[in-house]
Backbone as CSV, one residue per row, in Angstrom:
resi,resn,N_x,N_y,N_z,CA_x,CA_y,CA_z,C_x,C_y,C_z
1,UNK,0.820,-1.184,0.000,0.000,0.000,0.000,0.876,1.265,0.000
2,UNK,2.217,1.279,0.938,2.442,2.267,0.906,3.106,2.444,-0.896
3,UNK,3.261,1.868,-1.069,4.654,1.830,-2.404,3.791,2.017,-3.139
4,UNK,2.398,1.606,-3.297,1.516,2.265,-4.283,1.299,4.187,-3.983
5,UNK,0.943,4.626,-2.595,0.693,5.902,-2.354,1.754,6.682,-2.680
6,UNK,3.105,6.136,-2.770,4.365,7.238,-2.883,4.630,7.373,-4.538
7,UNK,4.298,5.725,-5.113,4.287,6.123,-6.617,2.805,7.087,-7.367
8,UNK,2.016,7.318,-6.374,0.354,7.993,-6.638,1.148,9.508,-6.565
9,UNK,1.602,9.993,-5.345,2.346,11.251,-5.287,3.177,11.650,-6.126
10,UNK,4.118,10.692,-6.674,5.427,11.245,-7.582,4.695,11.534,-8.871
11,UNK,3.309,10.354,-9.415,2.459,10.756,-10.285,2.317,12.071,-10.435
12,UNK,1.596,12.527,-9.230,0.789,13.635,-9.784,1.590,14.600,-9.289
13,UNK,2.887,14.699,-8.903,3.762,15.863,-8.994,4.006,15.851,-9.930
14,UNK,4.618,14.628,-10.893,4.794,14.729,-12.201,3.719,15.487,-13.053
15,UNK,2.481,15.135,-13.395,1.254,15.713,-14.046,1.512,17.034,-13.441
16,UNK,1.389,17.636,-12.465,1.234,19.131,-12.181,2.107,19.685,-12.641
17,UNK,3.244,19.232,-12.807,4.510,19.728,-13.037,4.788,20.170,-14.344
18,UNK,4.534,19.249,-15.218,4.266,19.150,-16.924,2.961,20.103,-16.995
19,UNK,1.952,20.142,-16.484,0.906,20.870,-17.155,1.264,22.418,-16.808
20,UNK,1.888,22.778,-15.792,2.506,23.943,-15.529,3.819,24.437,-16.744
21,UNK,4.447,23.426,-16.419,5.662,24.131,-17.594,5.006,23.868,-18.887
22,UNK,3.930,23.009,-19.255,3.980,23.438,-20.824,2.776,24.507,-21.097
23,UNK,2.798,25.763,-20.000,1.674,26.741,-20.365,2.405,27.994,-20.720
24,UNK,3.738,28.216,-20.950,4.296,29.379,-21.354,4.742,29.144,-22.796
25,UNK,4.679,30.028,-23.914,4.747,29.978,-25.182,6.547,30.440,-25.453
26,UNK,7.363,30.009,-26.268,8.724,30.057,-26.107,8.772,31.754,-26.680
27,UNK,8.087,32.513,-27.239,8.439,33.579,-27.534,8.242,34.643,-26.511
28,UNK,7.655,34.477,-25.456,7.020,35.271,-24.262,8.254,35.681,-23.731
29,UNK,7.997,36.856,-22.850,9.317,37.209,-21.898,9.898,36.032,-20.964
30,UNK,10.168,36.098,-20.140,10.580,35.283,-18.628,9.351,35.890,-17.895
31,UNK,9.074,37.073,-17.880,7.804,37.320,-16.743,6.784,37.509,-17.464
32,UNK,6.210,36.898,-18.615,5.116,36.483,-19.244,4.993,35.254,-19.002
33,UNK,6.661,34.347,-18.925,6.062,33.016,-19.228,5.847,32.336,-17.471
34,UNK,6.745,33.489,-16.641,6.528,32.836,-15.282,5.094,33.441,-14.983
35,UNK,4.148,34.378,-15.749,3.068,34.478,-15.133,2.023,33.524,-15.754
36,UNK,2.245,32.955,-16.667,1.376,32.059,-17.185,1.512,30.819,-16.357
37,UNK,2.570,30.373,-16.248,2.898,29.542,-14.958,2.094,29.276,-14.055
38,UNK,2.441,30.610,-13.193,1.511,30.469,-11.896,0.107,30.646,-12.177
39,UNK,-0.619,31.008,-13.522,-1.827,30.988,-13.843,-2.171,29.332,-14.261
40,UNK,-1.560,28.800,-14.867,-1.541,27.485,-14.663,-1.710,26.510,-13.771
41,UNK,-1.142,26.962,-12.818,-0.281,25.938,-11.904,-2.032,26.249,-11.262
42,UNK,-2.636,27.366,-10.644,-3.975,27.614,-10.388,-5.096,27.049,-11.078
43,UNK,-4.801,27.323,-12.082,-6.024,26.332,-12.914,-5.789,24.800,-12.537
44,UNK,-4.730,24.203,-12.506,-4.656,23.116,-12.439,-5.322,23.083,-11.043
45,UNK,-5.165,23.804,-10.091,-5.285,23.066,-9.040,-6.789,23.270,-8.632
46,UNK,-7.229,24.162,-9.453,-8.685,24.176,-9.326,-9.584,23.385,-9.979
47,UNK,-8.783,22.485,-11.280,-9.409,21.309,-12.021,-9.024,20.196,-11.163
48,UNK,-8.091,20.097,-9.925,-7.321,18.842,-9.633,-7.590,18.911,-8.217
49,UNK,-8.661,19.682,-7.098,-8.337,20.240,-5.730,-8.196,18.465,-5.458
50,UNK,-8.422,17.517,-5.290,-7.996,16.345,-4.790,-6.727,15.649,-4.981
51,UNK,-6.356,16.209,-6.036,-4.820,15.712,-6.316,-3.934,16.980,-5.694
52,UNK,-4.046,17.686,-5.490,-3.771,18.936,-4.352,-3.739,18.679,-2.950
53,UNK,-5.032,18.087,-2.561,-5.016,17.476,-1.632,-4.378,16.502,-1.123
54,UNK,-4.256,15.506,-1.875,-3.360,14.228,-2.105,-2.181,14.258,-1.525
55,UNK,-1.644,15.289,-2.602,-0.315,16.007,-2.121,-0.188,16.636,-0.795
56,UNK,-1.505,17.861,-0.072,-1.167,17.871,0.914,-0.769,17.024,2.625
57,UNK,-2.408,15.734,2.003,-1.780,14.546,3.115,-0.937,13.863,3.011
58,UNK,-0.494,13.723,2.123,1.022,12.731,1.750,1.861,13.102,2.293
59,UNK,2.256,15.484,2.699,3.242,15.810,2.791,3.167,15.143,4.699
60,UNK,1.867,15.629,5.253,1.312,15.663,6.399,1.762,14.045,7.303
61,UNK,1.338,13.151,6.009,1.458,11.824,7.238,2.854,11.369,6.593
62,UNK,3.239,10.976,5.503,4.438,10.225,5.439,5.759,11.156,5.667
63,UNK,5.656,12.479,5.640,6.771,13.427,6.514,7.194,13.219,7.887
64,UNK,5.610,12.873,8.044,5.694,13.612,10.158,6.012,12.096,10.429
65,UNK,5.639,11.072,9.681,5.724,9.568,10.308,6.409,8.612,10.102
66,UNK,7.309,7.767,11.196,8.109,7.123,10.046,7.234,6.046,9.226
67,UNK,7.842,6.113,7.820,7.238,4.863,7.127,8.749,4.073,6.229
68,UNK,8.673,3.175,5.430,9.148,2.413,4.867,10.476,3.792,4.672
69,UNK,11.788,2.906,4.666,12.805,3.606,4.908,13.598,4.132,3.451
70,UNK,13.416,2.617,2.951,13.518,2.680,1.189,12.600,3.393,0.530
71,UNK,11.307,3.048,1.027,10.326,3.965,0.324,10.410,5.720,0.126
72,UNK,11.104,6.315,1.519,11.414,7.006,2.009,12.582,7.999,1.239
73,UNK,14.015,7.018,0.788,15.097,7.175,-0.211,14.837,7.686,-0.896
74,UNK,13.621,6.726,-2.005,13.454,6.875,-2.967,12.368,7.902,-3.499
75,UNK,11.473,8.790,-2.841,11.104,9.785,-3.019,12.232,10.922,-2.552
76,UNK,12.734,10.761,-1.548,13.992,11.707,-1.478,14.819,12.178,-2.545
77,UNK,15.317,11.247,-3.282,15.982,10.998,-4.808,15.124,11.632,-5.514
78,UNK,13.774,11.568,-6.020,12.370,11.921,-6.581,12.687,13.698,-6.717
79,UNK,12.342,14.231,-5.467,12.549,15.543,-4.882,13.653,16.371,-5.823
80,UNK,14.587,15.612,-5.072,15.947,16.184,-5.571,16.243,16.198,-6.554
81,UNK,15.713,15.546,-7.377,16.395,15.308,-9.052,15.210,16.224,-9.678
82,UNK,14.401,16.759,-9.188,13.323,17.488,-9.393,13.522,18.878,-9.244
83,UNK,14.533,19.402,-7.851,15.005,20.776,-7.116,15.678,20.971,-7.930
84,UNK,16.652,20.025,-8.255,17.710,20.489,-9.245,17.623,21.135,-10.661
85,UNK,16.502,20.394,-11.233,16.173,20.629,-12.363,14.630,21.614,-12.391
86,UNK,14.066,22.512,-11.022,13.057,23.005,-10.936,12.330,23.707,-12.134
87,UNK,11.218,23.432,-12.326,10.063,23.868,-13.567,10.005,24.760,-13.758
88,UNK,10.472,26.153,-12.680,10.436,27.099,-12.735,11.654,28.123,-13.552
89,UNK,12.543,27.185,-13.410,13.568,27.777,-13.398,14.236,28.201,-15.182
90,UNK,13.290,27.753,-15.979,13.659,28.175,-17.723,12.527,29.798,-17.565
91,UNK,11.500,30.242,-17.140,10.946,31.383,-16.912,12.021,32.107,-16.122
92,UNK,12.410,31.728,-14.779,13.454,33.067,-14.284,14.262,33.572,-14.935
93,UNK,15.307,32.367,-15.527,16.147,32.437,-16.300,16.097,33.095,-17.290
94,UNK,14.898,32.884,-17.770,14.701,34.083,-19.050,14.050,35.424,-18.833
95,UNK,13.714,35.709,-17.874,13.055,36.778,-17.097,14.377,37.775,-16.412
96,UNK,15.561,36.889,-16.091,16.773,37.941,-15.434,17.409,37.972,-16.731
97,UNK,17.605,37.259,-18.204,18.338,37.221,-18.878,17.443,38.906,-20.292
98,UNK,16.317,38.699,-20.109,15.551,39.529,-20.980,15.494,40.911,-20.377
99,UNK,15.421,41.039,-19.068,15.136,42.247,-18.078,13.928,42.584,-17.347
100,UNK,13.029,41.195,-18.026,11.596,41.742,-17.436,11.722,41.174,-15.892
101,UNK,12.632,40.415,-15.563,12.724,39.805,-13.778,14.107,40.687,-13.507
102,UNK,13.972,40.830,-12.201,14.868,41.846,-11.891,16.269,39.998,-11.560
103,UNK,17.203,40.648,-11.952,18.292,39.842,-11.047,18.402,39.071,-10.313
104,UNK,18.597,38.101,-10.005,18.756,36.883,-8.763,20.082,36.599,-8.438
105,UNK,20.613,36.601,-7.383,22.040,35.937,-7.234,21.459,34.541,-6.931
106,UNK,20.213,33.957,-6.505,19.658,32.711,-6.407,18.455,32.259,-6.932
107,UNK,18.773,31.794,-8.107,17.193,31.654,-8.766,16.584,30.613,-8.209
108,UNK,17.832,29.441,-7.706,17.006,28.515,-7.413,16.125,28.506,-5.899
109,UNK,16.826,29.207,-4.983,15.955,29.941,-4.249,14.745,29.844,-3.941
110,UNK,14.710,30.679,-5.238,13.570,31.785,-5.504,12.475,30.775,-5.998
111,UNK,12.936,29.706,-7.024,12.250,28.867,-7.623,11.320,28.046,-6.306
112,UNK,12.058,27.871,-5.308,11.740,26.934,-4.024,11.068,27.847,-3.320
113,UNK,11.229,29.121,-3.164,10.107,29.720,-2.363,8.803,29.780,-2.930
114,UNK,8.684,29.909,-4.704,7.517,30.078,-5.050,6.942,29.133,-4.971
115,UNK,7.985,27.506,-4.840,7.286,26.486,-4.737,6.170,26.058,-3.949
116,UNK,7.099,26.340,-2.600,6.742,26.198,-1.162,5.750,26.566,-0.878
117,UNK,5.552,28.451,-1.202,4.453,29.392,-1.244,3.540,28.992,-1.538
118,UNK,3.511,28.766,-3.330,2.369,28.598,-3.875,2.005,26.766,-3.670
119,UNK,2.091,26.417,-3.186,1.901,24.942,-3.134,0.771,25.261,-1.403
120,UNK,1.112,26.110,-0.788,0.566,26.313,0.576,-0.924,26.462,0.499
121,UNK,-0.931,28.113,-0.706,-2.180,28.506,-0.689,-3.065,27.218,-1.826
122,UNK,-2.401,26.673,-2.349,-2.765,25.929,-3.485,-3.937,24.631,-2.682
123,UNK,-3.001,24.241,-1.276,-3.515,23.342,-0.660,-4.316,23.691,0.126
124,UNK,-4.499,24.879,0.553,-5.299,25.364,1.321,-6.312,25.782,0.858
125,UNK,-6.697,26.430,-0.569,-7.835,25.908,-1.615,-8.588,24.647,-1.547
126,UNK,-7.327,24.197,-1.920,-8.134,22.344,-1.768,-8.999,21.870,-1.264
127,UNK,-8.838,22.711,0.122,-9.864,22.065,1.118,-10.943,23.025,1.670
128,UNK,-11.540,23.714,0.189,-12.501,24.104,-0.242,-13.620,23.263,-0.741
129,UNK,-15.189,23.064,-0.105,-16.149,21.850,-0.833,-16.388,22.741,-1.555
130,UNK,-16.433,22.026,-2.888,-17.313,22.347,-3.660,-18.751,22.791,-3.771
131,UNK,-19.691,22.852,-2.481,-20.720,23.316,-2.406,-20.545,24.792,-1.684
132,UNK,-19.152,25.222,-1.591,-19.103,26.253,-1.023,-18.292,27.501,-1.968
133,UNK,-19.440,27.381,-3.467,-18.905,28.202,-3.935,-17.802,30.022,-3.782
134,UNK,-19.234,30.164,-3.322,-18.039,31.906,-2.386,-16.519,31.317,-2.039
135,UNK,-16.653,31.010,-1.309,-15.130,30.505,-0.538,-14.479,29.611,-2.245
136,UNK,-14.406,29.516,-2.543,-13.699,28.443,-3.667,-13.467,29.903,-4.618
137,UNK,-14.365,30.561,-4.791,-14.292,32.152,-5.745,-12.728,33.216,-5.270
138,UNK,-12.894,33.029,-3.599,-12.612,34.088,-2.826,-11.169,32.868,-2.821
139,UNK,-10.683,32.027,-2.712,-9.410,31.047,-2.393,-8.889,31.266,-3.970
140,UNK,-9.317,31.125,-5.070,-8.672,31.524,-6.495,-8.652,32.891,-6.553
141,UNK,-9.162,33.779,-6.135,-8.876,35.079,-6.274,-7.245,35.440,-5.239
142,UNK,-7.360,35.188,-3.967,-6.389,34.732,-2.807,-5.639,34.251,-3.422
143,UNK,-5.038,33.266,-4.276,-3.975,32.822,-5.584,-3.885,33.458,-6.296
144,UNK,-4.309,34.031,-7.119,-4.507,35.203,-7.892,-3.703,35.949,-7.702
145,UNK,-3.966,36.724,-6.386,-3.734,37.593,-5.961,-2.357,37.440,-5.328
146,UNK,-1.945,36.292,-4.846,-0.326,36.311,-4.264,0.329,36.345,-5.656
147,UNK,0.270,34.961,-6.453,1.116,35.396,-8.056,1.308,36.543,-8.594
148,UNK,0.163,37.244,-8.314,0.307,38.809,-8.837,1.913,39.406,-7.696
149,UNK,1.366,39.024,-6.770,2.735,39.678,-5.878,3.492,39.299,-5.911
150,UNK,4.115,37.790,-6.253,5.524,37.718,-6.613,6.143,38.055,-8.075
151,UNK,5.122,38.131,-9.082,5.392,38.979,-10.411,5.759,40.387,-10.120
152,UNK,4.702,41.094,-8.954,5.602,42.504,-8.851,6.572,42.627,-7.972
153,UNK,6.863,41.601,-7.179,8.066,41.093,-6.334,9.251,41.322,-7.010
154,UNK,9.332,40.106,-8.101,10.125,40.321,-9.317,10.392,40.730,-10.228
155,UNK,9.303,42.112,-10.861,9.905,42.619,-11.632,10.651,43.603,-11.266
156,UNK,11.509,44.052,-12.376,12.023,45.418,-12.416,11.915,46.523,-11.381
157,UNK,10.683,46.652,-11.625,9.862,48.021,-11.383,9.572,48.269,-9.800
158,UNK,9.878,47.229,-8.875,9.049,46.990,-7.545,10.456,47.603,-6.942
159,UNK,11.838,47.469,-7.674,13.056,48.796,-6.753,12.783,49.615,-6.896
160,UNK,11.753,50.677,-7.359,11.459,51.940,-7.427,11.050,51.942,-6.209
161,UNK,11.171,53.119,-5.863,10.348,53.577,-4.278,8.652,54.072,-5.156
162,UNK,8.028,53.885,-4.535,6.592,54.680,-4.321,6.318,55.584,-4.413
163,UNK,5.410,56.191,-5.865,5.146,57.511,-5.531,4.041,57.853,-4.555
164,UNK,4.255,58.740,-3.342,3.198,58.893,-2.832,2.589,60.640,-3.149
């Protein structure tokens, strides 16, 4: 059972992962294609809130608990060969290389915070019923609305001071 649930998880990190990176068009900026991204990565999770979910109890019980030790390895390995090569990271790259993302001395970082971030509110959607439309409206807008802030996080324009 468990070796089925850890290959169910690597699944659908995989699927989220692919349907996210293949939503930016190769001619777009870096902060066109990282905003399509995180517009993606939202849609998905609003077509997928159970595989969202999935992901969030998976992180919840087989993190906090010990389970199978190999089993354990081998999503470790999973992860990592994943961090290394993060989905995010052909949008930054072309976003500090074009000018529309301001500079990184750490993209990969940066790639892992948006991960982290947006994976939080993503899951915390999730566990939105579906009979509770408002709240499911108001949790994609709440996504929405953070992506918007790490796009003006990262662009250019957010070292300006404020006109007041």
């Amino acid at each position: 059972m468990n070796e089925l649930i850890f290959e169910v998880q690597m699944e659908i990190l995989e699927s989220m992962t692919e349907f996210v990176r293949r939503a930016p068009l190769a001619e777009m900026s870096g902060k066109k294609m990282l905003t399509s991204m995180l517009d993606a990565w939202i849609d998905y999770a609003w077509q997928h809130p159970d595989y969202i979910k999935f992901i969030l109890l998976f992180d919840l019980h087989y993190e906090a608990y010990d389970s199978n030790q190999e089993l354990k390895e081998q999503y470790k390995n999973f992860v990592s060969l994943e961090k290394e090569r993060h989905f995010l990271m052909d949008a930054l790259e072309a976003g500090f290389q074009d000018g529309s993302l301001k500079s990184d001395s750490e993209p990969l970082k940066t790639a892992h915070f948006i991960f982290t971030s947006m994976m939080g509110i993503l899951q915390k959607m999730s566990l939105t019923t579906k009979d509770d439309w408002n709240n499911e409206l108001e949790d994609i807008e709440i996504a929405n609305r953070f992506a918007g802030m790490l796009i003006q996080y990262l662009s250019p324009e957010s070292d300006e001071s404020p006109a007041f």
